[in-house]
N, CA, C and O atoms as a printed pandas DataFrame, in Angstrom:
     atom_number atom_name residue_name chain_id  residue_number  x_coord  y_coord  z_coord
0              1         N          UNK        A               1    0.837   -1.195    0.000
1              2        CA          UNK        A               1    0.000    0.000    0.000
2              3         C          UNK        A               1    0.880    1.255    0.000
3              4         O          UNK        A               1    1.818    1.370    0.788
4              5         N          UNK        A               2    0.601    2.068   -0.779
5              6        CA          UNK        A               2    1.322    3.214   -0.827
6              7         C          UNK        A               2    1.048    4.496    0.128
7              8         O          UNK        A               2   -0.122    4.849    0.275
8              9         N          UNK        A               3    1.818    5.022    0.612
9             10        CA          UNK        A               3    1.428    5.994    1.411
10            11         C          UNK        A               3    2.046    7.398    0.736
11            12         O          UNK        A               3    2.882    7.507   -0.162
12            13         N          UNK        A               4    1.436    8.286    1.385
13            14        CA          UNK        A               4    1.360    9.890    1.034
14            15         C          UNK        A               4    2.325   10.459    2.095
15            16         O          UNK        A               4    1.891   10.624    3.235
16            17         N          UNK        A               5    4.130   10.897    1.680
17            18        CA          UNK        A               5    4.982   11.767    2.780
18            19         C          UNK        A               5    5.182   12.980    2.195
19            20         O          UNK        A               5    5.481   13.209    1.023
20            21         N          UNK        A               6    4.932   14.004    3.399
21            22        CA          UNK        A               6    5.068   15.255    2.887
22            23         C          UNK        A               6    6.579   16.122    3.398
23            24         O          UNK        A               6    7.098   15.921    4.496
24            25         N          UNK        A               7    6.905   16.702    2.785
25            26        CA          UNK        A               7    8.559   17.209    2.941
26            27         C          UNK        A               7    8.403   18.268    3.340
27            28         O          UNK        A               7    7.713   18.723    2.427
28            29         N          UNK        A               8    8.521   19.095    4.070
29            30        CA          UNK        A               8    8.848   20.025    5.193
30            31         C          UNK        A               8   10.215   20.641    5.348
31            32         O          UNK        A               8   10.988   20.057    6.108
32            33         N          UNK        A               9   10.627   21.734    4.740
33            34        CA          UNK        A               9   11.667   22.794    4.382
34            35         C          UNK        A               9   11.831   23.971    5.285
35            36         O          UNK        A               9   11.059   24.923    5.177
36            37         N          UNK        A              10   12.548   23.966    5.946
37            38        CA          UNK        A              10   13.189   25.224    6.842
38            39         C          UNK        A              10   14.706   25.324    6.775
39            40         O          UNK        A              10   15.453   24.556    7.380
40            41         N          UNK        A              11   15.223   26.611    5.775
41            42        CA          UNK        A              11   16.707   26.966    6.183
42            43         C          UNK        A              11   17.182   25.514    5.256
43            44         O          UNK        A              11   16.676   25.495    4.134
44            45         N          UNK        A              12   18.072   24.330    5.588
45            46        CA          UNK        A              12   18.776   23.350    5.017
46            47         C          UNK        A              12   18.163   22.123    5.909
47            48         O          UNK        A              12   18.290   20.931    5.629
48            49         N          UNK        A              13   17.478   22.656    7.031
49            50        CA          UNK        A              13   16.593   21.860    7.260
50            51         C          UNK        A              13   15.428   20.890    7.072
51            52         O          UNK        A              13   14.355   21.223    7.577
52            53         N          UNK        A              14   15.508   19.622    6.345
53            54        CA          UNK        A              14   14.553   18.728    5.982
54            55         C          UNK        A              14   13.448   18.229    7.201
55            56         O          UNK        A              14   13.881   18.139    8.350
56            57         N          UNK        A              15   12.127   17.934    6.940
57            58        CA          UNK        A              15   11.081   17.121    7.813
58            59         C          UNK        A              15   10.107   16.122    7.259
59            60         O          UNK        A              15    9.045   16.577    6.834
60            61         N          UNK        A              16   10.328   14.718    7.196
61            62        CA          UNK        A              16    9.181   14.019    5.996
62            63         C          UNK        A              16    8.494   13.240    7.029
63            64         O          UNK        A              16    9.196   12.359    7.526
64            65         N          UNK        A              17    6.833   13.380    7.652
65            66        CA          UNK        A              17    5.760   12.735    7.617
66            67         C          UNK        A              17    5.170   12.035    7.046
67            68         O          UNK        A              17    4.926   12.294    5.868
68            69         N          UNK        A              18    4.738   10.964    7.589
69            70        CA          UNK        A              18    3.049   10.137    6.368
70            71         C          UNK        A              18    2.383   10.753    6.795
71            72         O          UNK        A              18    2.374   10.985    8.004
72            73         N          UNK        A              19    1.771   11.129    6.164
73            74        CA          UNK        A              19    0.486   12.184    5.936
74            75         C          UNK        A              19   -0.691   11.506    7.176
75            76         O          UNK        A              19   -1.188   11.936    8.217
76            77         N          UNK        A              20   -0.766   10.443    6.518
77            78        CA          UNK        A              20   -1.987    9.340    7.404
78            79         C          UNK        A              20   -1.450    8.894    8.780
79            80         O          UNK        A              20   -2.355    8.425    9.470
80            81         N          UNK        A              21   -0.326    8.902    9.338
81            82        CA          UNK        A              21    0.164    8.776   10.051
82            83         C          UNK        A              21    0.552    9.864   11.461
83            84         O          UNK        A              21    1.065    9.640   12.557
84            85         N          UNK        A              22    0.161   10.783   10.972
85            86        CA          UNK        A              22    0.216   12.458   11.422
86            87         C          UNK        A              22   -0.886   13.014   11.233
87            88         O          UNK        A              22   -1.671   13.065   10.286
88            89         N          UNK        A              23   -0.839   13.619   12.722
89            90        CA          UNK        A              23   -1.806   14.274   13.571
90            91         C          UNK        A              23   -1.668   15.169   12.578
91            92         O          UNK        A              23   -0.594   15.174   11.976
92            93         N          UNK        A              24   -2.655   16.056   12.217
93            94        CA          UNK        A              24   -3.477   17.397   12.155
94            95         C          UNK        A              24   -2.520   18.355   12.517
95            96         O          UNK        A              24   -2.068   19.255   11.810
96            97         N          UNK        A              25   -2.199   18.030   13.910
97            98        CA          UNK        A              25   -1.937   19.374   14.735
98            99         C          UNK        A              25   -0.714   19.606   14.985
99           100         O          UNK        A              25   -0.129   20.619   15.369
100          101         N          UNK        A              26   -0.317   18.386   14.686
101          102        CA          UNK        A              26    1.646   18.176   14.932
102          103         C          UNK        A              26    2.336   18.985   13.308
103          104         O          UNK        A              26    3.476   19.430   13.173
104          105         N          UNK        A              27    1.483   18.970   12.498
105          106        CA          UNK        A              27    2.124   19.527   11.112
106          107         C          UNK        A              27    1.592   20.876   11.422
107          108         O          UNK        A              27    2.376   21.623   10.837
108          109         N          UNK        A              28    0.790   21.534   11.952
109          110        CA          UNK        A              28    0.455   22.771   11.897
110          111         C          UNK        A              28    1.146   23.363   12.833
111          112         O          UNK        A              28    1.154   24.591   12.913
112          113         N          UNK        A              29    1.910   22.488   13.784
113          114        CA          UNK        A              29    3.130   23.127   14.452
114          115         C          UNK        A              29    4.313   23.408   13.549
115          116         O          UNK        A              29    4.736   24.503   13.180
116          117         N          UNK        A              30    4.682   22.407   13.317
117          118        CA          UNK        A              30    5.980   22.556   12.098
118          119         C          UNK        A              30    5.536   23.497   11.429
119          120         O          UNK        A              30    6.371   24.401   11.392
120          121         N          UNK        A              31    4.357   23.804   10.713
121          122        CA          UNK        A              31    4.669   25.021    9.663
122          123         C          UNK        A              31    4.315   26.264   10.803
123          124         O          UNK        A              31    4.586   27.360   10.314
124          125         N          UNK        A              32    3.826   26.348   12.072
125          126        CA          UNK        A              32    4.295   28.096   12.865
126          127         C          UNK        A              32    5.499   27.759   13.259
127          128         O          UNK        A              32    6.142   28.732   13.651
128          129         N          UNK        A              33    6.227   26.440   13.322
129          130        CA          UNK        A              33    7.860   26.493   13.515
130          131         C          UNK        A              33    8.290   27.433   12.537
131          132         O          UNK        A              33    9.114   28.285   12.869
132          133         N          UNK        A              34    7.814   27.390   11.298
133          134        CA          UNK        A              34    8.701   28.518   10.082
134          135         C          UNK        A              34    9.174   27.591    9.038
135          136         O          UNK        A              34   10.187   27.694    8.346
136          137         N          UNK        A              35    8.010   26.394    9.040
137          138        CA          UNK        A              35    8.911   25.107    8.131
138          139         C          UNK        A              35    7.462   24.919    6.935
139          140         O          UNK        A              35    6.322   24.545    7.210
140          141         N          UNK        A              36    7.916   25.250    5.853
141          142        CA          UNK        A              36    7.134   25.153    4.368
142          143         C          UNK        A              36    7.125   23.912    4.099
143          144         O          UNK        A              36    8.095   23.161    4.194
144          145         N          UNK        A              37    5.918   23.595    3.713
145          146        CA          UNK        A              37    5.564   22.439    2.647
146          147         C          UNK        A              37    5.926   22.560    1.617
147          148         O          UNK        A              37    5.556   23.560    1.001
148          149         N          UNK        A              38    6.907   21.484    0.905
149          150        CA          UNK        A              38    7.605   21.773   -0.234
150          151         C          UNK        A              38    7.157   20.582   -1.197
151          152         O          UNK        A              38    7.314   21.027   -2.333
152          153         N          UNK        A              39    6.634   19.171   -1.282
153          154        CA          UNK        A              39    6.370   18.297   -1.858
154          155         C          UNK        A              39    5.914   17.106   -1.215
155          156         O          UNK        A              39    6.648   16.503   -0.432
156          157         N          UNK        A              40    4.492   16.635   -1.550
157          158        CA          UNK        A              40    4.104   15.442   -1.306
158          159         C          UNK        A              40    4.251   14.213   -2.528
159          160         O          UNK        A              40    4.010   14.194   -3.735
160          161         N          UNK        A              41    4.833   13.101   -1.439
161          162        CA          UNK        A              41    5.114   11.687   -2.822
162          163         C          UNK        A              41    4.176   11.096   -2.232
163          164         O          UNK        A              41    3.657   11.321   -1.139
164          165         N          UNK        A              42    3.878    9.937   -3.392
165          166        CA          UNK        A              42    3.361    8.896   -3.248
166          167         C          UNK        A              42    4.734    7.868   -2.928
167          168         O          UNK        A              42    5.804    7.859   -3.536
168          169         N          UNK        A              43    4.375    7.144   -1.935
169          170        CA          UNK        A              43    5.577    5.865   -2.269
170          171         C          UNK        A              43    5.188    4.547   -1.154
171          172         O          UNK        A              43    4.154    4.401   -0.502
172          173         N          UNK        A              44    6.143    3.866   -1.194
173          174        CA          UNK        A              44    5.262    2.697   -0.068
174          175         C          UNK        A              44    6.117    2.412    0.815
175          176         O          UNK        A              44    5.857    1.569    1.674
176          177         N          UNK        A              45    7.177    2.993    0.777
177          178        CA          UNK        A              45    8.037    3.258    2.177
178          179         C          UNK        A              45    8.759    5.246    2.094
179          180         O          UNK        A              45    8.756    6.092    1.199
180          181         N          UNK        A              46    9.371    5.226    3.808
181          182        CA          UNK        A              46    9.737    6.580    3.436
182          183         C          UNK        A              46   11.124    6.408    2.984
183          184         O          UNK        A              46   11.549    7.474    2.538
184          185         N          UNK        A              47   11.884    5.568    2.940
185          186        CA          UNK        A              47   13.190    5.274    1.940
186          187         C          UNK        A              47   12.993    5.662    0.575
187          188         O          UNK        A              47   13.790    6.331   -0.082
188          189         N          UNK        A              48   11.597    5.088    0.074
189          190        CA          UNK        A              48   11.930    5.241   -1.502
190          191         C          UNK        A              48   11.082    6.694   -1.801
191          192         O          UNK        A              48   11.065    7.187   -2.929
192          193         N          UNK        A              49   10.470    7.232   -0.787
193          194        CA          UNK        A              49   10.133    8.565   -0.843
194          195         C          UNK        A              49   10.863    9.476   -1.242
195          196         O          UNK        A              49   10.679   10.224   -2.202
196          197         N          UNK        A              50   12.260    9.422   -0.052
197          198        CA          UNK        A              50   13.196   10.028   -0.259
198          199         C          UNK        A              50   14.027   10.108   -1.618
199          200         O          UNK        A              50   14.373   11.103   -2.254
200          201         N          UNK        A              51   14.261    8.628   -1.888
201          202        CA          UNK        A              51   14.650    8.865   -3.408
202          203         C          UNK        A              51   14.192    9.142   -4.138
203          204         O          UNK        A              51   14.767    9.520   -5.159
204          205         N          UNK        A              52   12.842    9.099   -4.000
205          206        CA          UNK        A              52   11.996   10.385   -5.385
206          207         C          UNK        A              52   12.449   11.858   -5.080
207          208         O          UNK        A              52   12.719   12.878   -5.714
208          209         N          UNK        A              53   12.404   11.538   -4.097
209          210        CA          UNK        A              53   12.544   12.994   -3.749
210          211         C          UNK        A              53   14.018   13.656   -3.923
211          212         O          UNK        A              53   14.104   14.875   -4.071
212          213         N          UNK        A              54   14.952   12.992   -3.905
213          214        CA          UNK        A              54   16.022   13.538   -4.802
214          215         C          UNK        A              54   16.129   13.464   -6.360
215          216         O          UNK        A              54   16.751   14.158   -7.164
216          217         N          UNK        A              55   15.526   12.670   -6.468
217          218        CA          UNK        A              55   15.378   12.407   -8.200
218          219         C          UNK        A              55   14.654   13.793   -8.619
219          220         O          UNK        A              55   15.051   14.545   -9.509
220          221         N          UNK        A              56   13.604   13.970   -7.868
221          222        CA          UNK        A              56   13.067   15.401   -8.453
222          223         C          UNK        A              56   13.389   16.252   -8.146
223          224         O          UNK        A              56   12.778   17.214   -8.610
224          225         N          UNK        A              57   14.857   16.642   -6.907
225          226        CA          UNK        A              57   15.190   17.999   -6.824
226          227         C          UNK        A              57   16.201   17.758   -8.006
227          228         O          UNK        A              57   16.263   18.660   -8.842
228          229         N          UNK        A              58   17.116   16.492   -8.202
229          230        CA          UNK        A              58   17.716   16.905   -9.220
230          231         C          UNK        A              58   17.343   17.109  -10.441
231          232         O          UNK        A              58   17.974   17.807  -11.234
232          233         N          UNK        A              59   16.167   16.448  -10.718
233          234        CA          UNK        A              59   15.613   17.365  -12.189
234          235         C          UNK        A              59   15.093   18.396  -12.000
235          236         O          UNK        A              59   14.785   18.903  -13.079
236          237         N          UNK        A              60   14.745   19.167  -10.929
237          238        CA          UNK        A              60   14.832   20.502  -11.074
238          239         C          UNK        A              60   16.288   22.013  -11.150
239          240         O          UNK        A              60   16.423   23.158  -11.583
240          241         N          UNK        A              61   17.055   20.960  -10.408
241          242        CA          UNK        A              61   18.472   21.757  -10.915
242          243         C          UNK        A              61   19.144   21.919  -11.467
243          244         O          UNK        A              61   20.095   22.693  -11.566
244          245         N          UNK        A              62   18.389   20.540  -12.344
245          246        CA          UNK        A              62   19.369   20.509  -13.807
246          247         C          UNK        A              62   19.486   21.348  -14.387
247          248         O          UNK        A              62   20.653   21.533  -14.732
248          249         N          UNK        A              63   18.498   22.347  -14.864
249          250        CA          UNK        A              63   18.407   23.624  -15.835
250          251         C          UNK        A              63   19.167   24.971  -15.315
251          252         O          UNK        A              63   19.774   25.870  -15.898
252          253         N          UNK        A              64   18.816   24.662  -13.773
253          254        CA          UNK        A              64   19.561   26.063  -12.941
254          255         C          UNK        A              64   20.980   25.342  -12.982
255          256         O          UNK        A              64   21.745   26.299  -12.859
256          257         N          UNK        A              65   21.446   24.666  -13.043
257          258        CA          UNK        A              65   23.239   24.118  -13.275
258          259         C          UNK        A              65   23.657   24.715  -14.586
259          260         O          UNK        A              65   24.652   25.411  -14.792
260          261         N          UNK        A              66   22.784   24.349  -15.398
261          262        CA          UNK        A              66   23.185   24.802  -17.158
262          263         C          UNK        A              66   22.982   26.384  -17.371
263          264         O          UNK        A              66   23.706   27.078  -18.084
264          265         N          UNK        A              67   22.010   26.779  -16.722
265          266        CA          UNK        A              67   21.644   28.416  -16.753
266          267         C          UNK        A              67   23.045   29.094  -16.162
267          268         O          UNK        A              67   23.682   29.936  -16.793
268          269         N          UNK        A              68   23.440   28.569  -14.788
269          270        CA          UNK        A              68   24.702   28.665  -14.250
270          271         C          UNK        A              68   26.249   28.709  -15.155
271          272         O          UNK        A              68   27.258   29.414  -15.153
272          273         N          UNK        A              69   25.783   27.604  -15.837
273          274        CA          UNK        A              69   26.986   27.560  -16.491
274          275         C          UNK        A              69   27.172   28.484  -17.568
275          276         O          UNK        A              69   28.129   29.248  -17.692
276          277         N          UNK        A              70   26.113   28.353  -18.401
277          278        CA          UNK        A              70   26.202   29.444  -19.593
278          279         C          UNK        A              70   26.028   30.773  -19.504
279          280         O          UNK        A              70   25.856   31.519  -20.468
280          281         N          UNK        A              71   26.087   31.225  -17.887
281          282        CA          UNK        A              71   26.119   32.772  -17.615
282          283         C          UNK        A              71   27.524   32.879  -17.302
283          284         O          UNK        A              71   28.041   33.936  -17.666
284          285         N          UNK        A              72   28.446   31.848  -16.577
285          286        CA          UNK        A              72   29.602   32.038  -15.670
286          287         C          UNK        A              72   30.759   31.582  -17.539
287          288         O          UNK        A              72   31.966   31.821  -17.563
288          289         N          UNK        A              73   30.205   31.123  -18.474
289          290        CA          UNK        A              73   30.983   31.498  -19.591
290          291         C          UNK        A              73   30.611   32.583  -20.535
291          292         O          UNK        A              73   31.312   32.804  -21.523
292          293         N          UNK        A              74   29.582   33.242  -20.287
293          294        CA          UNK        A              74   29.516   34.525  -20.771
294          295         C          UNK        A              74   29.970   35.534  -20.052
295          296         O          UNK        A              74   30.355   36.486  -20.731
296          297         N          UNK        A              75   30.066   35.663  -18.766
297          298        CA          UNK        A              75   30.894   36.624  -17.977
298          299         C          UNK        A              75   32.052   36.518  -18.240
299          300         O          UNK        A              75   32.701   37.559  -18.345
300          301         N          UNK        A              76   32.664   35.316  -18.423
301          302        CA          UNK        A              76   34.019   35.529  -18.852
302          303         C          UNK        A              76   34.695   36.123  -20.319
303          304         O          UNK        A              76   35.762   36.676  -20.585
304          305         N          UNK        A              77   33.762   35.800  -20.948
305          306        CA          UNK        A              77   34.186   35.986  -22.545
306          307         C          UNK        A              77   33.971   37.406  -22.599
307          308         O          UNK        A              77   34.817   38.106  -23.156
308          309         N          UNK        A              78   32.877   37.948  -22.058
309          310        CA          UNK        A              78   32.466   39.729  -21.487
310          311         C          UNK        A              78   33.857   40.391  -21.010
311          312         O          UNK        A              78   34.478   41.321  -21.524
312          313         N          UNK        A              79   34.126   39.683  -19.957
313          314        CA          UNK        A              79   35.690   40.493  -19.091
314          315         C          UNK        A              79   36.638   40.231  -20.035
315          316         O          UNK        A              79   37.438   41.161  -20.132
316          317         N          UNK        A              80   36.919   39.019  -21.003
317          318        CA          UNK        A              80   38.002   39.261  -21.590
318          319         C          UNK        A              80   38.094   39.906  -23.022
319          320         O          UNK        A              80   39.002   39.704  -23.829
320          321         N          UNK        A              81   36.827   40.846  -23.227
321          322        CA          UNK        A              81   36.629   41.469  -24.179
322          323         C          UNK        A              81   37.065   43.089  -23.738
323          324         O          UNK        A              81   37.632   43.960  -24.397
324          325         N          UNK        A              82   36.501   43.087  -22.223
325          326        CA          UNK        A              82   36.650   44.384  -22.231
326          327         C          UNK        A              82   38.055   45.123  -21.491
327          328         O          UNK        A              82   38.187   46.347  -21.504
C-alpha cells in the first residue's frame, strides 16, 4: 500500500511525515515552527520517498546548473573582451 509523505523545508533543514500517520496538529506546528511544505510523494516506504525525492530535486536543478553555467561562460568571454 502506498502511502502519502510530505517534505517540510526550513533553512537546510529537511522534515518528511506520512500524511496518514500524522496528527493534524503536529504539522500545523511545524509550519508556525517557520517550516514550508515543499512536496508530497506517493511511495510505499519513506526510503523510496526520499529517493523520489532527490530524483526530483535533481531534475529541477538541472536547468539552474546549465543556466549557471552558460552565464559564468559569458561573464568571462564579457571580461576578456573588455
Amino acid at each position: 500500500m502506498m502511502g502519502r509523505y510530505i517534505f517540510y523545508k526550513k533553512d537546510i533543514e529537511i522534515k518528511i511525515f506520512e500524511k496518514n500517520a500524522t496528527d493534524p496538529v503536529e504539522l500545523k506546528k511545524i509550519e508556525n515552527a517557520g517550516f514550508m511544505k515543499m512536496i508530497v510523494i506517493e511511495a510505499k516506504t519513506q526510503e523510496a520517498a526520499i529517493k523520489e525525492f532527490a530524483a526530483v530535486a535533481q531534475d529541477r536543478l538541472g536547468p539552474l546548473r546549465e543556466f549557471t553555467q552558460d552565464t559564468a561562460f559569458a561573464s568571462t568571454i564579457t571580461a576578456l573582451l573588455l
